[in-house]
Residue frames as a rotation matrix with the C-alpha (Angstrom) as fourth column:
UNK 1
-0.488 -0.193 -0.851 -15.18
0.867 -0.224 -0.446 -8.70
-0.105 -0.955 0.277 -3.40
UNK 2
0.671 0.537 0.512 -17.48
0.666 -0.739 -0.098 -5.73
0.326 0.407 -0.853 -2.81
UNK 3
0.350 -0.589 0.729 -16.55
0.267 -0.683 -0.680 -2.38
0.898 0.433 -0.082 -2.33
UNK 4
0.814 -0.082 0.575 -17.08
-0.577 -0.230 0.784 -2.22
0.068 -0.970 -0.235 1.89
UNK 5
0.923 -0.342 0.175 -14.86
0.285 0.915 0.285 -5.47
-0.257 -0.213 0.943 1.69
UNK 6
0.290 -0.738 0.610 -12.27
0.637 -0.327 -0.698 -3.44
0.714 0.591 0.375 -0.21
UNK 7
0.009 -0.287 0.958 -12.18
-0.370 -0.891 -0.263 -0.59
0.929 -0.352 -0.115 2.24
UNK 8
0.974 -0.106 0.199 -12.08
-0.170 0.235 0.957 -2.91
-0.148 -0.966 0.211 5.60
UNK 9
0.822 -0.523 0.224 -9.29
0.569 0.749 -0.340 -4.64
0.010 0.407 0.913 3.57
UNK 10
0.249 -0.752 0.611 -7.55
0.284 -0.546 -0.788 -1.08
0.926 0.370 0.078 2.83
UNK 11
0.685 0.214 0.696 -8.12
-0.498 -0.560 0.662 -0.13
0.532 -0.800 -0.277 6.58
UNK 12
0.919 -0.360 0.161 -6.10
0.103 0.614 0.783 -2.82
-0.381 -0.703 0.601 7.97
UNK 13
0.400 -0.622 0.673 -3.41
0.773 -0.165 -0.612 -2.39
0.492 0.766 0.414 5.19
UNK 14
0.267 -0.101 0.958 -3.14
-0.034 -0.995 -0.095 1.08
0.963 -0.008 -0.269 6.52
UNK 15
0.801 0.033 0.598 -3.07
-0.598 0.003 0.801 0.16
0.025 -0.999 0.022 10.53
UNK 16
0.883 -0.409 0.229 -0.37
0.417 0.909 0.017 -2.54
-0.215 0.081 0.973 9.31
UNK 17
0.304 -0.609 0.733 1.49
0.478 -0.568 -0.670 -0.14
0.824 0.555 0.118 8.02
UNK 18
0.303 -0.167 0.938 1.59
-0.631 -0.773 0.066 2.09
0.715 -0.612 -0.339 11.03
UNK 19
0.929 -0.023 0.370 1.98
-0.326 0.423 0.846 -0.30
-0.176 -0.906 0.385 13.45
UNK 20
0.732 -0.668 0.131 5.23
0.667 0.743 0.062 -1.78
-0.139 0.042 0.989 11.62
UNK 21
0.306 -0.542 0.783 6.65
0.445 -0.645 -0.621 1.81
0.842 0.538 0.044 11.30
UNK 22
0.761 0.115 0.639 6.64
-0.494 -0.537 0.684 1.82
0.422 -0.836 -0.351 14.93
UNK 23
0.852 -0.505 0.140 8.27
0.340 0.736 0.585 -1.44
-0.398 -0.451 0.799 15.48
UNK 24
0.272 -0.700 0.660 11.13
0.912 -0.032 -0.409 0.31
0.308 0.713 0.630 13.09
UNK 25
0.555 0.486 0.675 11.28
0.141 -0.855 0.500 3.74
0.819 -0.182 -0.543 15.59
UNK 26
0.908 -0.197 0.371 11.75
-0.294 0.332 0.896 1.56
-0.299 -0.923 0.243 18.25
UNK 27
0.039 -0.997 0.074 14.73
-0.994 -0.031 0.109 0.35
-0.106 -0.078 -0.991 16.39
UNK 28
0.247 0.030 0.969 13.41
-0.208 0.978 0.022 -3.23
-0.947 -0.207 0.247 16.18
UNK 29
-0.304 0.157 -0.940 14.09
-0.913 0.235 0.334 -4.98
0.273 0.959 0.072 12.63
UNK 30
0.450 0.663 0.598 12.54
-0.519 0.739 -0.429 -8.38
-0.727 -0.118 0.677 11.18
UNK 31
-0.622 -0.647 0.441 13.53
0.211 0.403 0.890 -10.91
-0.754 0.647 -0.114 8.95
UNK 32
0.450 0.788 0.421 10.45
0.768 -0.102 -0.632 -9.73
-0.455 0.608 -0.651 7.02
UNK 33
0.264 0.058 -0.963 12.00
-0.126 -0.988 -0.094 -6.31
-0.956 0.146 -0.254 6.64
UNK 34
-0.977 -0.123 -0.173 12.92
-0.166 -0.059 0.984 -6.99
-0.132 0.991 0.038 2.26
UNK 35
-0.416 0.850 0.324 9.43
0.898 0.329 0.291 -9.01
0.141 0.412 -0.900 1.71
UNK 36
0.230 0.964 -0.134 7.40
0.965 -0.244 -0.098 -5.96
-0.127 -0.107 -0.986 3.16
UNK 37
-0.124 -0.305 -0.944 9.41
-0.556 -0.767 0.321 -3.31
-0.822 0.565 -0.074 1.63
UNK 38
-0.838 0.057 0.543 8.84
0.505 0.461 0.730 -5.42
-0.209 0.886 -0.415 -1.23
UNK 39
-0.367 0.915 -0.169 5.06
0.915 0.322 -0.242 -5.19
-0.167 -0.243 -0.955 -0.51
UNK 40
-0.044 0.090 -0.995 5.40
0.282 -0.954 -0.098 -1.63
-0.958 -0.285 0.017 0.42
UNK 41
-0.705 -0.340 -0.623 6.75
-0.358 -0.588 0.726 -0.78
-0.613 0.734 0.292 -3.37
UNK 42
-0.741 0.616 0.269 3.80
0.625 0.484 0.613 -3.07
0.247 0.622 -0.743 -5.00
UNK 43
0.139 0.914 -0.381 1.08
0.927 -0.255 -0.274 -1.34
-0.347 -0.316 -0.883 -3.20
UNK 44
-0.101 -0.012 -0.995 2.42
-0.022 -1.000 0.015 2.06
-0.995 0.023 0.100 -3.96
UNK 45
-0.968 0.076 -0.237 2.76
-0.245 -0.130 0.961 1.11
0.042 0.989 0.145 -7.78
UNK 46
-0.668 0.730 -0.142 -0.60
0.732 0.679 0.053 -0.59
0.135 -0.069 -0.988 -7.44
UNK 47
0.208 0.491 -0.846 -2.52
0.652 -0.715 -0.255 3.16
-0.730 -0.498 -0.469 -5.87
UNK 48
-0.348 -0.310 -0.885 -0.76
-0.078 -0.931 0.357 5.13
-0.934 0.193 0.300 -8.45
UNK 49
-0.967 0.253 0.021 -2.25
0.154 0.517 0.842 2.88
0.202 0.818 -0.539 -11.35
UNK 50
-0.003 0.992 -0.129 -5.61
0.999 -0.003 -0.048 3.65
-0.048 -0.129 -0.991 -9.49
UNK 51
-0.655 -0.491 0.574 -6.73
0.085 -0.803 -0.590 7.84
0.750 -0.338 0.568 -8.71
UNK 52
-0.859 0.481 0.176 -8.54
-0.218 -0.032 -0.976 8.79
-0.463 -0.876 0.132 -5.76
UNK 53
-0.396 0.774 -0.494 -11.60
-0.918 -0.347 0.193 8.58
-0.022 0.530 0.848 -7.83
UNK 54
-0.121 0.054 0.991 -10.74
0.200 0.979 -0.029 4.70
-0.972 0.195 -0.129 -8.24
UNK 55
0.863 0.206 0.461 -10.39
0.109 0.816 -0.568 5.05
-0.493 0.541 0.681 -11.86
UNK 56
0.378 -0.910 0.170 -7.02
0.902 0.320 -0.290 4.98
0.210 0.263 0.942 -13.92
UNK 57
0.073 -0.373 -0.925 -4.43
0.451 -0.815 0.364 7.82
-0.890 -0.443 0.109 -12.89
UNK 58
0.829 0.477 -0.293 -4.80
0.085 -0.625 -0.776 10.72
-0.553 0.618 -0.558 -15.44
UNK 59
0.259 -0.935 -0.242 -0.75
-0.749 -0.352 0.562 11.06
-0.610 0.036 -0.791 -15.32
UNK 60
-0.435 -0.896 0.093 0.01
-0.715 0.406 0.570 7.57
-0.548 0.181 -0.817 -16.50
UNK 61
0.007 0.720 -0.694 -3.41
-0.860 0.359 0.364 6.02
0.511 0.594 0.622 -18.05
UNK 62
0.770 0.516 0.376 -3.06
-0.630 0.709 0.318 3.55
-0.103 -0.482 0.870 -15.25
UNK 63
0.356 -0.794 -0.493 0.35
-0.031 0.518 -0.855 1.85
0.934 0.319 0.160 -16.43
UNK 64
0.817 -0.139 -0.559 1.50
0.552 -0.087 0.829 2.75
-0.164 -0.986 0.006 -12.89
UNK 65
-0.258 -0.893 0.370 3.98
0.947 -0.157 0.281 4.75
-0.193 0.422 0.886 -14.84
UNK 66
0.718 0.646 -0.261 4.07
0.605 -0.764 -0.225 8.56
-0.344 0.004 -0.939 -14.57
């Protein structure tokens, strides 16, 4: 996957996100709501293993541990 393909990929990721933090505002819930708090905690360990830079995080050498 190139890198544009990565960033459409993160872009939706990011609008997905917002859009389901509304539906949770409103008070709605889902039977999704464990899987994509699941999701939620993978992606965040997943970003902290990266740094903004895109290469391993200085704190944790990439382990996703910091």
């Amino acid at each position: 996957m190139d890198d544009f393909k990565v960033y459409q990929k993160v872009k939706e990721a990011i609008q997905a996100i917002d859009d389901y933090k509304k539906m949770l505002d409103k008070g709605e819930m889902s039977v999704w709501n464990r899987e994509i708090n699941e999701g939620l905690v993978e992606l965040n360990e997943k970003r902290h293993m990266l740094a903004s830079s895109g290469q391993a995080c200085n704190c944790c050498g990439g382990s996703g541990r910091a």
